[in-house]
VEXDREN-2710 file (C-alpha; in Angstrom, 1 decimal):
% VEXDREN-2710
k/r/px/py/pz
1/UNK/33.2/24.4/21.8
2/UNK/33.1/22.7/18.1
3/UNK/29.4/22.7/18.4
4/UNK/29.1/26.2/19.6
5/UNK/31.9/27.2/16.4
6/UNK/29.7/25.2/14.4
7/UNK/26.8/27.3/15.0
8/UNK/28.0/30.5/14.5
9/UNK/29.6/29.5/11.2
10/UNK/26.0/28.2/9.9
11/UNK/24.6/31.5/11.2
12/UNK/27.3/33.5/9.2
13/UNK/26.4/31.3/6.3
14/UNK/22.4/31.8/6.8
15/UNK/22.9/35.5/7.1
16/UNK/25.3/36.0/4.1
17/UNK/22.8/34.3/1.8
18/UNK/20.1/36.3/2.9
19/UNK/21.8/39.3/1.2
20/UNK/21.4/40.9/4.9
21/UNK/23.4/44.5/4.0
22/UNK/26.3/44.9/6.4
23/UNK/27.1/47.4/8.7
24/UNK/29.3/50.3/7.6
25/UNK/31.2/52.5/10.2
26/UNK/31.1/54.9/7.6
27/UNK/27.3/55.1/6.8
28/UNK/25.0/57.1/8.9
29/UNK/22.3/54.9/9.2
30/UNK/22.3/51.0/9.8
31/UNK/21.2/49.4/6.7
32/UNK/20.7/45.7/8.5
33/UNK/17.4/43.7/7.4
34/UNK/16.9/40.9/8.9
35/UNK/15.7/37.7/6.5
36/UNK/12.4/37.3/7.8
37/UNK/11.9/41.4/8.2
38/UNK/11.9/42.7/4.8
39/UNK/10.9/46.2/4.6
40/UNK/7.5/47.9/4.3
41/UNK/7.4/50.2/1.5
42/UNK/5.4/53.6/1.6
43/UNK/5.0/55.5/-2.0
44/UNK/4.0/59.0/-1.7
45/UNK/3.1/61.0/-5.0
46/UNK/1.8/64.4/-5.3
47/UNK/0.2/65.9/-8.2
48/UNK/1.4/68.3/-10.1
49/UNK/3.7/70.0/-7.0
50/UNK/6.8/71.8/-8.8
51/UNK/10.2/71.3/-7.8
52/UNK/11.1/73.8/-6.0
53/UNK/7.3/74.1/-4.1
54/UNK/8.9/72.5/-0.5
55/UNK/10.9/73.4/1.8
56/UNK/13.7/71.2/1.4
57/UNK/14.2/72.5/-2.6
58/UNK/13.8/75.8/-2.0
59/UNK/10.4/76.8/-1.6
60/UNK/8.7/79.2/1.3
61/UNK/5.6/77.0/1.4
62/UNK/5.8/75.7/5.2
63/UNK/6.0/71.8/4.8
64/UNK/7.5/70.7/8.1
65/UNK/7.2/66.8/7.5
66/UNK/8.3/67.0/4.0
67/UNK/11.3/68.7/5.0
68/UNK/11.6/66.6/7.9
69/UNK/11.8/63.4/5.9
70/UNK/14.4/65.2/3.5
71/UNK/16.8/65.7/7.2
72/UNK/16.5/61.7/7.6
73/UNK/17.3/60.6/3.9
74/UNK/18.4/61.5/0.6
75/UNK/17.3/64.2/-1.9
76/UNK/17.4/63.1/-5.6
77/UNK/17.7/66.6/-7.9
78/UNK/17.7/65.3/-11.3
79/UNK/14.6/62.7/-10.6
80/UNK/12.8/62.4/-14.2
81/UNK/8.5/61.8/-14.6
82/UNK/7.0/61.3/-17.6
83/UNK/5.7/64.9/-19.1
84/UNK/2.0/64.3/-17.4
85/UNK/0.1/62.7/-14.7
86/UNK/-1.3/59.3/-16.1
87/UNK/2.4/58.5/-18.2
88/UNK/4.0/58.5/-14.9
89/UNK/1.7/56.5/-12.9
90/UNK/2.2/53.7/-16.0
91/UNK/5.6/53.5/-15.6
92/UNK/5.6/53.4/-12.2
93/UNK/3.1/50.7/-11.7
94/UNK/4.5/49.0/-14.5
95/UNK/8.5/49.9/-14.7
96/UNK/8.2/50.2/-18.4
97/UNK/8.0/53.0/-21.0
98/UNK/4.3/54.3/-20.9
99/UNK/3.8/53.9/-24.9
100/UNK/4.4/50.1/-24.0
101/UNK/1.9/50.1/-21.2
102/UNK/-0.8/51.4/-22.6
103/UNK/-0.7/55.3/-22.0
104/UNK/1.3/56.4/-25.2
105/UNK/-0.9/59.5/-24.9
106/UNK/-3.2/60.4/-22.1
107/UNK/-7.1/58.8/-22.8
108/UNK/-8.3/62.1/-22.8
109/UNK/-6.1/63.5/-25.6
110/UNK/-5.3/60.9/-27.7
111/UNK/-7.7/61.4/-30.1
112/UNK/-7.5/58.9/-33.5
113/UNK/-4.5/57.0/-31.5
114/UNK/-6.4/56.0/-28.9
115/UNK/-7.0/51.9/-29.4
116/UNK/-3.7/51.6/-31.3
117/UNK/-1.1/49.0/-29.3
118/UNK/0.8/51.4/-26.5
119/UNK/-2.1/53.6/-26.5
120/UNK/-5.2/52.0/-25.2
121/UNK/-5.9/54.4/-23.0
122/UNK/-5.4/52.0/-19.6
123/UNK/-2.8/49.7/-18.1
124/UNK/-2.6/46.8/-20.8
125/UNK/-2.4/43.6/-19.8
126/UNK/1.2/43.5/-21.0
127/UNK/1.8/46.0/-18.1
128/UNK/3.1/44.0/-15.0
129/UNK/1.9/45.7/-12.1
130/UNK/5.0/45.9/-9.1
131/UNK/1.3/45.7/-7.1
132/UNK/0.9/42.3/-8.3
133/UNK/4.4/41.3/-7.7
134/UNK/4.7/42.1/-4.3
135/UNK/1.3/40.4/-3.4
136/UNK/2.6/37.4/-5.2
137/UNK/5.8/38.0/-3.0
138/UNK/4.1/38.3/0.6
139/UNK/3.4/41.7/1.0
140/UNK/0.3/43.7/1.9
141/UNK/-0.7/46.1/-1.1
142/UNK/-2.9/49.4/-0.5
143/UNK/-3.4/52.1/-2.6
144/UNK/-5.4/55.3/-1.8
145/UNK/-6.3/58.4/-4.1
146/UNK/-5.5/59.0/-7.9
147/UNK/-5.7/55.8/-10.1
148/UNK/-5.9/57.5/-13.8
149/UNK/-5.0/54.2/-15.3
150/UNK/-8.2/52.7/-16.2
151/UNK/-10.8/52.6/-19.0
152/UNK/-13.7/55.1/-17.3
153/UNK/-16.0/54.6/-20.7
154/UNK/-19.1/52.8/-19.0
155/UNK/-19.9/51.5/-22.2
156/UNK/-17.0/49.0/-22.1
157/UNK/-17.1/47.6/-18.3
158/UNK/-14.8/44.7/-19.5
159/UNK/-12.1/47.1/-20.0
160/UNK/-13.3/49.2/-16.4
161/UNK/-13.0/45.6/-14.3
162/UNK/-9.5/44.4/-15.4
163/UNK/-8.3/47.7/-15.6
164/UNK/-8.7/49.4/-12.1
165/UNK/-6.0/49.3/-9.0
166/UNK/-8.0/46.3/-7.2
167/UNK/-7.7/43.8/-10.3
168/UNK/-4.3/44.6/-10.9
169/UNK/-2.9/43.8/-7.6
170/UNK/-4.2/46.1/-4.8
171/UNK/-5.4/44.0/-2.5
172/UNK/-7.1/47.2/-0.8
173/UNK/-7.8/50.4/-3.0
174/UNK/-9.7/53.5/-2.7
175/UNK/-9.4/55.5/-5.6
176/UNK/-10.1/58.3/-8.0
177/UNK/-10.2/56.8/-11.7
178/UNK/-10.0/59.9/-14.1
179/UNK/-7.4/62.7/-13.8
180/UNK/-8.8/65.1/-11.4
181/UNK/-11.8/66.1/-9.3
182/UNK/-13.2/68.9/-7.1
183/UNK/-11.4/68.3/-3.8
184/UNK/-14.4/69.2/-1.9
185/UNK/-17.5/66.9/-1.6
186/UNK/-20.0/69.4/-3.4
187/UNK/-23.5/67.9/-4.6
188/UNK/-23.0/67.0/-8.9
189/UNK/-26.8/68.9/-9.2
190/UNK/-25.0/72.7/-8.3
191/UNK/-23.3/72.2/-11.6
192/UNK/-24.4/73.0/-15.0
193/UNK/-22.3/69.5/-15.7
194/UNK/-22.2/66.1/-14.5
195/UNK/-19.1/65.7/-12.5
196/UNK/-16.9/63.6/-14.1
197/UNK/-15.4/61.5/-11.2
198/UNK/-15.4/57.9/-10.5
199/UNK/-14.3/56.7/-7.1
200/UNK/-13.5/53.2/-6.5
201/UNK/-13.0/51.1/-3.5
202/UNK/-11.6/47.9/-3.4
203/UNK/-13.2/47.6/-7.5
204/UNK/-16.5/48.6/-6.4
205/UNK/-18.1/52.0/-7.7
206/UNK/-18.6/54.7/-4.1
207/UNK/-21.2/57.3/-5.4
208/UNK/-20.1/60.8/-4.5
209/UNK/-23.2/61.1/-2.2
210/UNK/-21.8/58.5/0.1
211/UNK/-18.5/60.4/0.7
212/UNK/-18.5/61.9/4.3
213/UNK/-19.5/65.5/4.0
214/UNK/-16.5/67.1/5.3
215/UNK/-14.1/65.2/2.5
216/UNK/-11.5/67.1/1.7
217/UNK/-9.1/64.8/-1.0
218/UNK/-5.9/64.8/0.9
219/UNK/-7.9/64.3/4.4
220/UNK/-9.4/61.7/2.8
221/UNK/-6.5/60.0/1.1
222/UNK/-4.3/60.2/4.0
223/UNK/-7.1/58.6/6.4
224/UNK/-7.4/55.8/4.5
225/UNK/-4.0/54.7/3.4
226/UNK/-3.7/54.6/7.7
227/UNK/-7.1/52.3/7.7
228/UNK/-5.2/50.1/5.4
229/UNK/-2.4/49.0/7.1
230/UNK/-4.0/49.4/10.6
231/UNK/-6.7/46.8/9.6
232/UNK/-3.7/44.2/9.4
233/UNK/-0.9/45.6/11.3
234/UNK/-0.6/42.6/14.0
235/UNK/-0.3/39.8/11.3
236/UNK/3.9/40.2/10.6
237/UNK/3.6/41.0/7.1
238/UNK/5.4/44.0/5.0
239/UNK/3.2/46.3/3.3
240/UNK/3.4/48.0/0.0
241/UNK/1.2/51.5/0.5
242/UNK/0.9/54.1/-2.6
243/UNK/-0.7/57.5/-1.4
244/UNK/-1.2/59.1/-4.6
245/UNK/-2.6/62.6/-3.3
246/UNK/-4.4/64.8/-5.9
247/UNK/-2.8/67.7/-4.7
248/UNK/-2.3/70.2/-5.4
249/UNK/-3.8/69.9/-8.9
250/UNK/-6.4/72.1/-10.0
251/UNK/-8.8/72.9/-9.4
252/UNK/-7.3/75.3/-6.4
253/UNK/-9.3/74.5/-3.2
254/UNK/-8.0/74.3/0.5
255/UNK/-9.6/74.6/3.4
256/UNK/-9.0/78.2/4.3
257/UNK/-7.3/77.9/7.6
258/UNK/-4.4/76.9/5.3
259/UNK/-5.2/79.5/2.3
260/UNK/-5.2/81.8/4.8
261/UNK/-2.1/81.4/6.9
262/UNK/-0.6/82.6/3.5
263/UNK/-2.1/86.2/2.8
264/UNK/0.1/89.1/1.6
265/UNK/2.7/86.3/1.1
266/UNK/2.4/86.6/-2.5
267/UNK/2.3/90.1/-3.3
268/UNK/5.0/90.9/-4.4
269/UNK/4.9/88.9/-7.7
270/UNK/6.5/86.2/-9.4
271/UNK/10.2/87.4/-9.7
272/UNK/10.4/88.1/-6.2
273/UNK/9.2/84.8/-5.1
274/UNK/11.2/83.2/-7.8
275/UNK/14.5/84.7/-7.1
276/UNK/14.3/83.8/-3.7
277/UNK/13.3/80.5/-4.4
278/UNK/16.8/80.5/-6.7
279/UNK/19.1/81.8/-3.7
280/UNK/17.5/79.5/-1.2
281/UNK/18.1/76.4/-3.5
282/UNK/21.8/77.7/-4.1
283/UNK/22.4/77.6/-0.2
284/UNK/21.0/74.0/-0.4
285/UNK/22.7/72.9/-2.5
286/UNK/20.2/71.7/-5.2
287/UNK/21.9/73.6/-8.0
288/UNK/25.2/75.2/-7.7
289/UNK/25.9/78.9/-7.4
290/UNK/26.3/79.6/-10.4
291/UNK/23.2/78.0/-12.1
292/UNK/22.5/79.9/-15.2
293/UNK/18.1/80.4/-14.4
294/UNK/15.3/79.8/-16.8
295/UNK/14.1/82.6/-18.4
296/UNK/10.6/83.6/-18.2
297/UNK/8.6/83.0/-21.7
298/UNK/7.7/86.3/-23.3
299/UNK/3.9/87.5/-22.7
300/UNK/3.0/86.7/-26.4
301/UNK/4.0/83.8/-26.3
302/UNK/2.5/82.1/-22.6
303/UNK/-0.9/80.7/-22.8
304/UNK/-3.8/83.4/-22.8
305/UNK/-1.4/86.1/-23.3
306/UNK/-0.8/85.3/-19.3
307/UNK/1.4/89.1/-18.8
308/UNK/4.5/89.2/-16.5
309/UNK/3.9/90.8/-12.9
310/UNK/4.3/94.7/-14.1
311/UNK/2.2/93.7/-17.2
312/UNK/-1.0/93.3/-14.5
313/UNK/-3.7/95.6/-13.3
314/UNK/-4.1/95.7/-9.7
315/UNK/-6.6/93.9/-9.5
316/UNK/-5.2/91.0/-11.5
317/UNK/-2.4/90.9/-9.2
318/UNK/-4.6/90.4/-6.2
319/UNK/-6.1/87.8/-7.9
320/UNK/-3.1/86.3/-8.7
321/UNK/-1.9/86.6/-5.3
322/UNK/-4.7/84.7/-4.0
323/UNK/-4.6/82.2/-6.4
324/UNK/-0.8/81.1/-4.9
325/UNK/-2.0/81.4/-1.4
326/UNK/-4.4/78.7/-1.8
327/UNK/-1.8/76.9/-4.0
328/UNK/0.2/77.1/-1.0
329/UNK/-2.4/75.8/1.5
330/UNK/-2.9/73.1/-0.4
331/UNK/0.7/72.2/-0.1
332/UNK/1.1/72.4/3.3
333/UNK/-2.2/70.3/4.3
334/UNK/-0.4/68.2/2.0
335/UNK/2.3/67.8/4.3
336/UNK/0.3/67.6/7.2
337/UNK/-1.6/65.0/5.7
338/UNK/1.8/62.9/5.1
339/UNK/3.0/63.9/8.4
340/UNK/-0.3/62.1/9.8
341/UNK/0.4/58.9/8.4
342/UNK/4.4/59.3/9.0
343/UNK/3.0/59.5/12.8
344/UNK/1.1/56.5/12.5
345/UNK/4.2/54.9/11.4
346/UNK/6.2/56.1/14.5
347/UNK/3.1/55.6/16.8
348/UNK/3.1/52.0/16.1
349/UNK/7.0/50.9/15.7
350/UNK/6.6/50.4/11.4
351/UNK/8.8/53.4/10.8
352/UNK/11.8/51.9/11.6
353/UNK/11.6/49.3/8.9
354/UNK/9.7/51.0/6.3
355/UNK/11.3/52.5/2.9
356/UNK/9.8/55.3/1.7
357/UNK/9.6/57.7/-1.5
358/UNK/8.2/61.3/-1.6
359/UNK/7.7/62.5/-5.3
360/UNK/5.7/64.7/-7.2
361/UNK/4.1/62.8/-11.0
362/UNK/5.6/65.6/-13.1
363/UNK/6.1/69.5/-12.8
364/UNK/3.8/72.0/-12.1
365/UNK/0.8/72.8/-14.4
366/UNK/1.5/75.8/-16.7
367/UNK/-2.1/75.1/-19.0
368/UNK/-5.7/76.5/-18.7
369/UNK/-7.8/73.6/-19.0
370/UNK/-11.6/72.8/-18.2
371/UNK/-13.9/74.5/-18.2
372/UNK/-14.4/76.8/-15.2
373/UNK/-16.8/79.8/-16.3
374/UNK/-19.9/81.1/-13.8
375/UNK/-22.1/79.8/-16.2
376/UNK/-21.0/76.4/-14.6
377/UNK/-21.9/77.3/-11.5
378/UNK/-18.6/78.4/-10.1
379/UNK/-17.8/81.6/-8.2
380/UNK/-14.4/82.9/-9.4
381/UNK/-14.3/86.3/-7.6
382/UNK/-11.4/87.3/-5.7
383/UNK/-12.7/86.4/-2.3
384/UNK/-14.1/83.2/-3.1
385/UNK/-11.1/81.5/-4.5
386/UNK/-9.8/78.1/-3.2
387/UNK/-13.7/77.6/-1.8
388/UNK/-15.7/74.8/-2.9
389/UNK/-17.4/76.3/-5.5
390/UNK/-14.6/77.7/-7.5
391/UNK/-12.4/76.7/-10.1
392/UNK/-8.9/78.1/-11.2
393/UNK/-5.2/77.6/-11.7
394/UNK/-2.7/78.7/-10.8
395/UNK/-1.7/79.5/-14.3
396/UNK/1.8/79.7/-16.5
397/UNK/3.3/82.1/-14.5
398/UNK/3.3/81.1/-11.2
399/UNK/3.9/77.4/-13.3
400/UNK/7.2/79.3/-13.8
401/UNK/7.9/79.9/-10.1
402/UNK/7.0/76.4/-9.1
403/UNK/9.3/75.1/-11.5
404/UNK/12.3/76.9/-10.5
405/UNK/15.0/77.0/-11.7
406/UNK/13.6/75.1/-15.0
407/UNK/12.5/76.1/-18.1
408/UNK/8.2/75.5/-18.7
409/UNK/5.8/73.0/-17.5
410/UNK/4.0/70.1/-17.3
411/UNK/3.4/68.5/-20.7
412/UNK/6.2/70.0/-22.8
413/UNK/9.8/69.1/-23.3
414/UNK/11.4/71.3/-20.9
415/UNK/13.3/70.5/-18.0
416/UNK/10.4/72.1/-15.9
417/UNK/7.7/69.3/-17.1
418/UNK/9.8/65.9/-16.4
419/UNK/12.2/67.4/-13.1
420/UNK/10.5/66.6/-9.8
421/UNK/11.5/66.4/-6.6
422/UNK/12.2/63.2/-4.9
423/UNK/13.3/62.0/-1.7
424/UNK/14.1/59.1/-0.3
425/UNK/14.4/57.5/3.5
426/UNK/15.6/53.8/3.9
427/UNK/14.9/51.8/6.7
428/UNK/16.2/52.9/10.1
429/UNK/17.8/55.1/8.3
430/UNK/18.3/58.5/10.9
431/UNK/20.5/61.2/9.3
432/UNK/20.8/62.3/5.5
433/UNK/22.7/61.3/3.2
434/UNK/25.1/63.8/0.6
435/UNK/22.5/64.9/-2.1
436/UNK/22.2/62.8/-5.4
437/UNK/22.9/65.1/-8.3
438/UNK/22.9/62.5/-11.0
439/UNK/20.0/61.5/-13.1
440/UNK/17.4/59.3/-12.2
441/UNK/13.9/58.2/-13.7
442/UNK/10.3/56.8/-11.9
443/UNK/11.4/54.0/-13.9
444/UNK/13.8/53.1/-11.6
445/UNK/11.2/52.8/-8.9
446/UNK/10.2/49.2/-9.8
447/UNK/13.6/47.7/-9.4
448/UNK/14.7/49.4/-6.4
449/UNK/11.5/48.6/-4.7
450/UNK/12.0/44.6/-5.4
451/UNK/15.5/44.8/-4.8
452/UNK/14.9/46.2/-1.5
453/UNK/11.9/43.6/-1.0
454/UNK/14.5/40.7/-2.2
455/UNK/12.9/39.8/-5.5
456/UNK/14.1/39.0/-8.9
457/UNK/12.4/41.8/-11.6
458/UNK/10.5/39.6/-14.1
459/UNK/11.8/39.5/-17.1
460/UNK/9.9/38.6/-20.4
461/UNK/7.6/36.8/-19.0
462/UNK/5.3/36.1/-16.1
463/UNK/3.0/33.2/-14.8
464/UNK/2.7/32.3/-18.7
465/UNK/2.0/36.0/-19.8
466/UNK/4.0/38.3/-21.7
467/UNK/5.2/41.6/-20.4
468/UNK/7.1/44.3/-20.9
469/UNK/10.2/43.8/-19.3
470/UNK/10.9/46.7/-16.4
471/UNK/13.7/49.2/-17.8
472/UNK/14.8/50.8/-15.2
473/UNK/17.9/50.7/-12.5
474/UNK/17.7/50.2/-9.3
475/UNK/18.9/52.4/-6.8
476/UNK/19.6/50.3/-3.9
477/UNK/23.4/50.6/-4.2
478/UNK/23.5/53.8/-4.3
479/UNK/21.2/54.9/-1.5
480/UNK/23.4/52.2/0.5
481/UNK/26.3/53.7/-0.6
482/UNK/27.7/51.0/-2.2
483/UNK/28.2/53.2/-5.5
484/UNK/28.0/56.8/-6.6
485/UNK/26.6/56.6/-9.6
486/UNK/23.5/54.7/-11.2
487/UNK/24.5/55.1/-14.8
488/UNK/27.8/56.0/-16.8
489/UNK/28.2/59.1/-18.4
490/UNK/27.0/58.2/-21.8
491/UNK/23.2/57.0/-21.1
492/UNK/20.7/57.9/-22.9
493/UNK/17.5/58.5/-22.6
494/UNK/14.0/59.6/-24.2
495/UNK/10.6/60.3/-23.6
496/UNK/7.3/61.5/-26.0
497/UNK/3.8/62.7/-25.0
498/UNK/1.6/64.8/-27.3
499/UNK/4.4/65.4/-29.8
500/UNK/6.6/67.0/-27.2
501/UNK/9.5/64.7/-27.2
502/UNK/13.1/64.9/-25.9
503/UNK/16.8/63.0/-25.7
504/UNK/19.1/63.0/-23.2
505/UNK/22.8/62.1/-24.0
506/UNK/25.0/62.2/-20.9
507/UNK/25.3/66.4/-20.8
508/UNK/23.4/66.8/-24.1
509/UNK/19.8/67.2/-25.1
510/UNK/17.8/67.8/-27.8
511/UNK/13.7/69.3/-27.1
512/UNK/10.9/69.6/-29.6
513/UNK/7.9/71.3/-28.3
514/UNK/4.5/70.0/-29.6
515/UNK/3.1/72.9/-28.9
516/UNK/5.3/75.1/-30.9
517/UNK/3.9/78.1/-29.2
518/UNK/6.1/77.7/-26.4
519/UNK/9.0/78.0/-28.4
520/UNK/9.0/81.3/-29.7
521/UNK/7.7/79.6/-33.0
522/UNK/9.4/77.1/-33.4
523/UNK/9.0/73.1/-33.8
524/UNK/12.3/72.1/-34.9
525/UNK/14.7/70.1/-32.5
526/UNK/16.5/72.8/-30.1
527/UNK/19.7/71.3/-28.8
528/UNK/20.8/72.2/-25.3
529/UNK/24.2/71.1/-23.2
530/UNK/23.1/70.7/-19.4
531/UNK/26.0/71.1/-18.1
532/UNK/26.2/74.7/-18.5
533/UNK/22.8/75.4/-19.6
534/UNK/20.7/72.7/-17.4
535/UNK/18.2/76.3/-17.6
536/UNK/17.8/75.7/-21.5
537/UNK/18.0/79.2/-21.7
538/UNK/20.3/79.2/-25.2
539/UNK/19.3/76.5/-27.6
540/UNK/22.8/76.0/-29.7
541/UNK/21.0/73.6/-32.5
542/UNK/22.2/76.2/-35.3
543/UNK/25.7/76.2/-33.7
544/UNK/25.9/72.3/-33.9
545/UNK/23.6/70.7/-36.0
546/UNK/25.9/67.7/-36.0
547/UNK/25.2/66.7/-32.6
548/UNK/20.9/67.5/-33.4
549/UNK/21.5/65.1/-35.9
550/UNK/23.3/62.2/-34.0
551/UNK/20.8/62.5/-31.1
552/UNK/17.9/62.8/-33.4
553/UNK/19.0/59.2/-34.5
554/UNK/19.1/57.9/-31.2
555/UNK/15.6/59.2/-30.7
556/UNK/14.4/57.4/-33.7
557/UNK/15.8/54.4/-32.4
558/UNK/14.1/54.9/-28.7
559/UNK/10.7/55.9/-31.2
560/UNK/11.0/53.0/-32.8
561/UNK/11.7/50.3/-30.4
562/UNK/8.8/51.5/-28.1
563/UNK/6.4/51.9/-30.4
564/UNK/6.0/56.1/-30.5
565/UNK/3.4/56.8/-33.3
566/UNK/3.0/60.3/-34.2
567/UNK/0.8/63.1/-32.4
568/UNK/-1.2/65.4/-34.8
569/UNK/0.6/68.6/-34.5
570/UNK/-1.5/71.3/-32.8
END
């Protein structure tokens, strides 16, 4: 008897150290890991997918598996990116600010700034990758798709080799280097151009020509993010796998069987789709009833003089219509795609004891860029859109839509550019949990992720090399439900990209907008209490220029301690 009380004491003991969660009656999901079973961890990332484009925040693109994932975890409604794609992927490789980790500006914008410290134009070597911890740590590490982190200039191949997902932890990587490509295969000599795409596997440069023919990117992507783990799924090790989709950034291209299941949908314009977007999200629960909207940006003031819905001629709004159908088709193969590797999961017993993240990098893309003209070989007509040999956007105003309820897009300072969606699913996890409405950031990822794997977040320093120390918070606690909140009601926060720049003071921000266009003229601070007004649709600067000038000190401070050199104004 003594030996056998003996025995379940040491257990207790064993089990207690392991930091093994417990049990709740309350909780709707056993939260139990077992020492030697620490969670696999699955990252998914979209590109450029607005907030409300799912099903699960309020969108009428069908996304089954998305939505699916949402009924089995946790939503997150005030999730924060960076303003643009390669910002966010620093941070969330490296858990710092991005003007620390080398991507103080995008490489392709930063003009003069690029080669300062903080804006190198790749991960630094300052930048600890969580790819590299968790290696270090025991775990598998895959990534497949967008990389956008590295030095692409073929002049400096130094830079290239120590700067690409395989040297910097990824133990197997396929992956896209720059920003964006076709999401066809399509032969580089149809173009008036070179194609400006790198793909990468495991370091090692995969020419275009030997991609299978049918590639499609999220096909692609999905397939081998499965090959990955598959290829050592029998040898008891946790896996850390990023699927960081390209869709559905432009250019727009689906295969049409999804474009398709989508015609006439969009018709009937932006407002329509909008405000129905708005009444599904307030049944949801994303915002609350009595959200006060965005307010579409006045025609002379959108890019390219984009007109509202009544503004068009029929055939621009057939055009337009088609151009969100294929949107949408891209979304939902999307979802099928992450539904295919969510079945492999289930298929082979990993689900169970995997964590996983569904976000989009930033909001949805309101800007023409690129070039995409027939004298580059592409065929923009109406019934050719979404094919492989065209090349459009969706454009400011269905950026508007996409980012319901939030004001603008991707790379400004409105709600619209750094709001994504975000869910969450722990580990055996079976029923959701009450939405998050409190703010959280991609920063944040890193910590949780090596609180959940049982690792300390390095601080300072690591195996003799400086780094910048991860800022964010981890949101273990609170997706156990061992708290409600992640931060107090006083944080603050602050971001900069392209001389857009923002604060957030508990219910108080202050927004400049680089690209003072988008402002109705102006490029002073506009001050906004999200509370009420999370919409930013009445900018109360004028009315309190005390409180501008107490937040434009913090953001000094936040400026100054992460090195923020000034944009050239536009």
């Amino acid at each position: 008897m003594q030996k056998q009380h003996f025995l379940k004491l040491a257990l207790s003991i064993f089990i207690s150290t392991q930091l093994v969660a417990c049990n709740d009656d309350d909780n709707d999901f056993t939260a139990a890991i077992a020492p030697e079973k620490r969670p696999n961890v699955l990252f998914i990332m979209a590109d450029d997918l607005g907030y409300s484009d799912i099903g699960a925040f309020g969108g009428e693109i069908h996304t089954p598996n998305l939505d699916a994932l949402a009924s089995q975890g946790r939503l997150l409604t005030d999730y924060h990116t960076a303003p643009t794609c390669s910002p966010t992927r620093a941070q969330l490789i490296s858990g710092a600010d991005h003007h620390l980790s080398g991507i103080g500006s995008m490489a392709e914008l930063a003009g003069n700034l690029k080669g300062e410290p903080g804006y190198e134009g790749y991960l630094n070597e300052r930048s600890l990758s969580i790819a590299e911890v968790l290696k270090d740590n025991g775990y598998h590490t895959y990534i497949s798709g967008k990389w956008h982190l590295s030095d692409t200039d073929r002049n400096n191949p130094e830079n290239a080799a120590k700067t690409n997902a395989h040297a910097k932890g990824f133990e197997r990587s396929f992956t896209l280097l720059q920003g964006l490509d076709l999401h066809f295969k399509q032969n580089p000599s149809q173009y008036n151009r070179e194609r400006q795409a790198t793909y990468t596997e495991d370091g090692k440069e995969v020419p275009i020509s030997d991609l299978p023919d049918n590639f499609y990117s999220s096909d692609y992507y999905a397939d081998k993010v499965i090959h990955y783990i598959e290829s050592n799924r029998n040898d008891g090790k946790p896996f850390f796998a990023y699927a960081a989709f390209t869709a559905p950034h432009w250019p727009l291209q689906a295969p049409t069987e999804y474009s398709d299941r989508y015609k006439g949908k969009y018709d009937a314009g932006y407002d329509a789709i909008r405000n129905a977007r708005l009444e599904r999200q307030k049944k949801l629960g994303i915002i609350p009833a009595d959200f006060k909207a965005a307010i579409p940006i006045e025609t002379n003031t959108a890019p390219q003089r984009y007109g509202k819905w009544d503004e068009l001629s029929a055939e621009q709004k057939a055009i337009e219509a088609r151009k969100m159908e294929v949107y949408a088709g891209m979304v939902e193969n999307l979802d099928f795609n992450i539904g295919r590797i969510i079945q492999y999961l289930k298929d082979h017993k990993l689900y169970e004891n995997t964590l996983i993240f569904f976000v989009s990098d930033n909001g949805a893309e309101g800007f023409i860029r690129g070039g995409n003209s027939p004298s580059q070989g592409f065929d923009n007509s109406l019934g050719n859109i979404g094919n492989a040999n065209s090349y459009t956007f969706i454009g400011p105003r269905w950026a508007e839509v996409s980012a319901t309820p939030f004001h603008l897009w991707k790379d400004t300072a409105g709600e619209g550019a750094t709001t994504a969606p975000a869910i969450v699913k722990l580990p055996n996890q079976t029923k959701s949990i009450e939405t998050f409405h409190g703010f959280a950031s991609v920063l944040d990822v890193f910590p949780t992720i090596l609180d959940f794997a049982r690792i300390s977040v390095p601080q300072n320093q690591y195996k003799g090399r400086t780094i910048n120390t991860p800022s964010g918070v981890s949101w273990k606690n609170l997706l156990e439900q061992k708290t409600q909140s992640l931060r107090d009601s006083n944080f603050v926060f602050a971001d900069e990209l392209h001389a857009s720049k923002y604060l957030k003071s508990g219910e108080w921000k202050i927004a400049h907008q680089g690209r003072a266009i988008l402002a109705n003229g102006t490029a002073e601070w506009e001050l906004y209490d999200l509370k009420n007004d999370r919409g930013e649709t009445t900018n109360l600067a004028k009315q309190r220029p005390d409180k501008v000038q107490a937040l434009a000190e913090l953001y000094q401070k936040y400026a100054k301690a992460n090195g923020v050199l000034d944009y050239p104004q536009q």
